[in-house]
C-alpha positions as a printed Julia matrix, in Angstrom:
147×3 Matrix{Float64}:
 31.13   -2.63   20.14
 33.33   -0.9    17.87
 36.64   -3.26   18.83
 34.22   -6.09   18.16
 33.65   -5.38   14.44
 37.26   -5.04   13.89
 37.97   -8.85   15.49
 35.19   -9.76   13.44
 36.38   -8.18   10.47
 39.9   -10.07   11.02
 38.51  -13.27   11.37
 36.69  -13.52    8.35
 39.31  -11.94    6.36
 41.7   -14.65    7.65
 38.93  -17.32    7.18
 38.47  -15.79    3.55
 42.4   -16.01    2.95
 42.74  -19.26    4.07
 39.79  -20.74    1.55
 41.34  -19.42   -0.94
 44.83  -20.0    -0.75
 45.92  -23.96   -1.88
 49.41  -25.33   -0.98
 49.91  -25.44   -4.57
 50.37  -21.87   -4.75
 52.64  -21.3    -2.19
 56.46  -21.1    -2.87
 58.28  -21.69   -0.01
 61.77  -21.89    0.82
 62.34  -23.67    4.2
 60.71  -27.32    3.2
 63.84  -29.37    3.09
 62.57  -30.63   -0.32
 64.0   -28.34   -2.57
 63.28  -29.08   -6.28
 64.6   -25.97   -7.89
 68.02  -24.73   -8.39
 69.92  -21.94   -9.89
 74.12  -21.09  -10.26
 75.48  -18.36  -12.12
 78.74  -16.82  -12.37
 80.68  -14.58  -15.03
 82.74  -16.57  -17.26
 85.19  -14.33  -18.91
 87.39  -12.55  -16.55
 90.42  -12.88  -16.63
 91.78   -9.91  -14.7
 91.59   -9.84  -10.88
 90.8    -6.32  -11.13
 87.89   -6.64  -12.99
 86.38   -9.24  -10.56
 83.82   -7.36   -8.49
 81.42   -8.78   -5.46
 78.55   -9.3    -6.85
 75.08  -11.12   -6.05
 72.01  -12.12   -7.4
 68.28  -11.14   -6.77
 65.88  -13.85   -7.93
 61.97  -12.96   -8.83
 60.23  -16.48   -9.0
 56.9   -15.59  -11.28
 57.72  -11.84  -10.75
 57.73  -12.22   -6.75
 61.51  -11.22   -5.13
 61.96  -14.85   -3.23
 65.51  -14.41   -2.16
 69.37  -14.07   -3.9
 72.23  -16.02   -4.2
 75.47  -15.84   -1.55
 78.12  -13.27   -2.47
 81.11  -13.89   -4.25
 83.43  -12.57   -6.82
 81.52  -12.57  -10.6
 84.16  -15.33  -11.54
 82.87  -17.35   -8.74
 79.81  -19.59   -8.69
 76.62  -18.22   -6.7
 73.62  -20.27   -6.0
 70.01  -20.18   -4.84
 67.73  -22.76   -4.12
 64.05  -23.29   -3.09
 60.95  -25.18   -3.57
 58.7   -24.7    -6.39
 55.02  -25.75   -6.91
 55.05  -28.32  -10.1
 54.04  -25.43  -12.9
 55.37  -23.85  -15.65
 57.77  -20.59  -13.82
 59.35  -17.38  -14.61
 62.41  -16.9   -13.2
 63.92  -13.56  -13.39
 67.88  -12.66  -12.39
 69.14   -8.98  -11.43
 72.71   -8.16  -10.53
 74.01   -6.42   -7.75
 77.85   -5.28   -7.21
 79.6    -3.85   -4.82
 80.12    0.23   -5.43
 83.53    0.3    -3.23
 83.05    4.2    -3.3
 79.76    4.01   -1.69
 80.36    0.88    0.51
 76.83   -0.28   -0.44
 75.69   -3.15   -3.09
 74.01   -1.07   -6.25
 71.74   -2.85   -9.23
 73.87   -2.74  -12.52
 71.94   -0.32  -15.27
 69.42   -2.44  -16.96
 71.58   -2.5   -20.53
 74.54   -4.2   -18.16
 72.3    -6.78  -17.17
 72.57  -10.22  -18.28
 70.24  -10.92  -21.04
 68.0   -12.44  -21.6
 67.68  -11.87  -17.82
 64.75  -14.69  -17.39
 63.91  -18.27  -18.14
 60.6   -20.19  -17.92
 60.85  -23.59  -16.7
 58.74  -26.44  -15.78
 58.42  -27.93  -12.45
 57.3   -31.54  -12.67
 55.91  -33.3    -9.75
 58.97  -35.02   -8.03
 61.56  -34.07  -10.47
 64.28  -31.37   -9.62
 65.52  -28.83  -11.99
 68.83  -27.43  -12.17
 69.85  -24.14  -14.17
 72.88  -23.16  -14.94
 73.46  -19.27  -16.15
 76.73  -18.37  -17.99
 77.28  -14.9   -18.13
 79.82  -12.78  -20.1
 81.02   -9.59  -19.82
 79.33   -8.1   -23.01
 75.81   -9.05  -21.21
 74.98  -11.88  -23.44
 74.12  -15.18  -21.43
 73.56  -18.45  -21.84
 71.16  -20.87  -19.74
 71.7   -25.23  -19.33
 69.07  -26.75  -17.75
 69.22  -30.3   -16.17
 66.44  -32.11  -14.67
 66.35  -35.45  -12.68
């Protein structure tokens, strides 16, 4: 009787899920209708030296959904997904490549770029494109297009 209850308990725990979970506030990133986009990249390097590996980790409304490919910071990195239309906070962490440890480490939260998030507007059927410029000193700036 005891393995019953616990079926039982799972079923209406998935039934209770289920009513209370809309599409709407699902973000997904596999629906072949992606209407948000991000690039960023470093702008002001000039020394090969100075050009680490680097990604991206992107928090979407303070949920980790996913990071950009890897490349050099003077190279363009992008990540893309769908959004529900609402208003979103979109949050970007650094990662680089500590050659001494082999492994990819976060940069210290004063290396950061700041600001290090954006809120932006998903409107039914229109896709939004950001664009994050990022210097060396930490300052950034964000362009936003939307079609």
């Amino acid at each position: 009787m005891h393995g019953y209850f616990k079926i039982l308990v799972i079923i209406l725990s998935l039934c209770t899920y289920s009513c209370i979970t809309t599409k709407s506030d699902i973000i997904t990133g596999d629906r072949g209708e992606n209407n948000f986009y991000i690039t960023i990249y470093d702008t002001d390097i000039e020394n090969p030296e100075n050009d680490r590996r680097c990604y991206y980790m992107i928090y979407i409304d303070k949920l980790e959904s996913g990071r950009t490919v890897t490349g050099l910071e003077s190279q363009q990195k992008d990540f893309d997904t769908y959004l529900a239309p609402n208003r979103h906070l979109i949050k970007v962490e650094k990662w680089i490549l500590n050659e001494s440890l082999g492994r990819y480490v976060k940069m210290n939260n004063i290396d950061q770029p700041k600001p290090d998030y954006i809120y932006i507007n998903i409107e039914k059927d229109k896709i939004v494109h950001v664009i994050l410029k990022s210097s060396k000193t930490g300052n950034s700036s964000y362009s936003m297009t939307i079609k």
